[in-house]
Steps between C-alpha positions, in 0.01 A plus 500: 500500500343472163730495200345818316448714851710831414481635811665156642759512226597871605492411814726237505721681270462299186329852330724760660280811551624870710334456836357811684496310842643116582354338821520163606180414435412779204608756273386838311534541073435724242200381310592413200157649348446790702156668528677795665860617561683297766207258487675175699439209613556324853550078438571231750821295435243153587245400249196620607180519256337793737493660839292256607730217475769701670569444898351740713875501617659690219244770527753712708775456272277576173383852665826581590601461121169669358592786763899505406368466079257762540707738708799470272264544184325813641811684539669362156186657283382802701178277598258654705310168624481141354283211463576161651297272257429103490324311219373126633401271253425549104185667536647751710777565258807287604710419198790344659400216792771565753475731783546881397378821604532846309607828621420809256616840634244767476505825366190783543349498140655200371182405316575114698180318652485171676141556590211286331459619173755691477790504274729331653626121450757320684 
């Protein structure tokens, strides 16, 4: 675990944080810098740098906390849909080098766009 890893330090409890979901292996939190309202983000507890450094083992238990997160998050805002969204490496917009994926419920007309080009930035 690297010293200055926030997501290790809330996981292990040295930054306490409000946790939407707690899993063995993962857990769901409010973004801290939210793009849209109830914006979250699923973390493993193990330092990983990205997916791909994860075991194909924990794949199960990751999906089952993105579907928990997202389900939990829908009903909490009055979210129509969401978007399940990964950012690998720098260039692709990964700020923080340890495993995380975001969940942003989705409202009709909420002005939000993950698509190239479009306005929004994770």
């Amino acid at each position: 675990m690297p010293d200055d890893c926030i997501f290790c330090k809330i996981a292990s409890g040295e930054t306490p944080t409000e946790k939407i979901i707690d899993e063995d292996n993962f857990f769901s939190i409010l973004n801290k810098d939210p793009q849209l309202e109830g914006h979250s983000l699923i973390i493993s507890k193990k330092h990983f740098e990205t997916v791909l450094d994860m075991p194909n083992s924990l794949g199960p238990e990751f999906l089952d906390c993105a579907k928990k997160t997202a389900s939990k998050l829908m009903e909490k805002y009055n979210a129509e849909g969401f978007n399940l969204a990964n950012n690998i490496f720098e260039v692709a917009g990964q700020s923080i080098k340890h495993f995380h994926f975001h969940i942003l419920p989705r409202k009709k007309g909420d002005g939000y766009s993950l698509a190239l080009g479009g306005k929004g930035s994770l």
